[in-house]
C-alpha positions as CSV (number, residue, x, y, z in Angstrom):
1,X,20.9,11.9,-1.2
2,X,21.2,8.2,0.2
3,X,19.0,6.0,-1.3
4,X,18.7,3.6,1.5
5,X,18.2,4.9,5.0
6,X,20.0,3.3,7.3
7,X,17.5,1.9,9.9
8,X,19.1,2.4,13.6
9,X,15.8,1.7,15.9
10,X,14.0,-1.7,15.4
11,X,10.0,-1.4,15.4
12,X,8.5,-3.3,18.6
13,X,7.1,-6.9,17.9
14,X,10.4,-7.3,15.5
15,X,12.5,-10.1,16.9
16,X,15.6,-10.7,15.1
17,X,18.5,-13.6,16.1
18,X,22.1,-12.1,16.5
19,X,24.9,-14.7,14.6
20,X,27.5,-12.6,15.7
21,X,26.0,-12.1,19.2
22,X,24.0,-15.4,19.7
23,X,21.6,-13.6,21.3
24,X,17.9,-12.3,20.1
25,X,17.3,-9.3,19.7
26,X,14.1,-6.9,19.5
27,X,14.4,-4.2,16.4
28,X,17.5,-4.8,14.1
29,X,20.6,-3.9,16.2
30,X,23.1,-5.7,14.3
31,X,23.7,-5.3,10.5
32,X,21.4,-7.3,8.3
33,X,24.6,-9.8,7.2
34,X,24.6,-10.9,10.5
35,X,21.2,-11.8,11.9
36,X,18.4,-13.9,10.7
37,X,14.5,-12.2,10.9
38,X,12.0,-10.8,11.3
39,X,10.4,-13.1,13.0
40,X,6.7,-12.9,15.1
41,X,7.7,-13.3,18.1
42,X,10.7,-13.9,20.7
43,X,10.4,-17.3,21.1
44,X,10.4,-18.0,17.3
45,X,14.2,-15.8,17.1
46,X,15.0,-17.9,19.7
47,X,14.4,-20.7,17.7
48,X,16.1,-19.6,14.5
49,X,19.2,-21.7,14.3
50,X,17.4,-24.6,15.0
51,X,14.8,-23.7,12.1
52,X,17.7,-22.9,9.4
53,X,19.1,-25.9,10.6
54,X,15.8,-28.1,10.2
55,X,14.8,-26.2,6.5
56,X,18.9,-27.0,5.5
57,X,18.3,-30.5,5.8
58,X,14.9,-30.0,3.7
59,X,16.8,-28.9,0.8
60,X,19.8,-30.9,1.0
61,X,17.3,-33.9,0.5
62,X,15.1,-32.3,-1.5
63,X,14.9,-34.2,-4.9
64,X,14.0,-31.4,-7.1
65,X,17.6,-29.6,-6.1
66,X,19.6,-32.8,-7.2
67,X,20.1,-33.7,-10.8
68,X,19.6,-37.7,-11.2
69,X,22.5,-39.6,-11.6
70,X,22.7,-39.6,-15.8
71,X,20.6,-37.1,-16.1
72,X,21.8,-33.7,-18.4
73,X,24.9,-35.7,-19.1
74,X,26.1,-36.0,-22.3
């Protein structure tokens, strides 16, 4: 017995953003490794690479993921 059923139809209102395809997508139609989602709504999948591109910059300049220079070293 599988203990993780493979999903093949997506559930209406779940928009998902193909990185394989480039293309959104309603319901998961591509494997999980190569989309980003759920999201709400079409126009926020459409949006996704620009998101992940916006929230990547967060983090890169986010203070709390770099140590301070002389800080832990010994």
């Amino acid at each position: 017995m599988a203990l993780f059923k493979k999903r093949t139809v997506g559930k209406p209102g779940e928009w998902y953003y193909c990185l394989e395809h480039k293309k959104v997508e309603e319901g998961p139609e591509c494997p999980g490794k190569d989309r980003f989602g759920p999201y709400a709504s079409r126009e926020e999948a459409a949006h996704a690479m620009q998101t992940a591109q916006e929230r990547n910059l967060e983090w890169e300049t986010d203070p709390r993921w770099h140590d301070r220079e002389g800080e832990g070293q010994s």
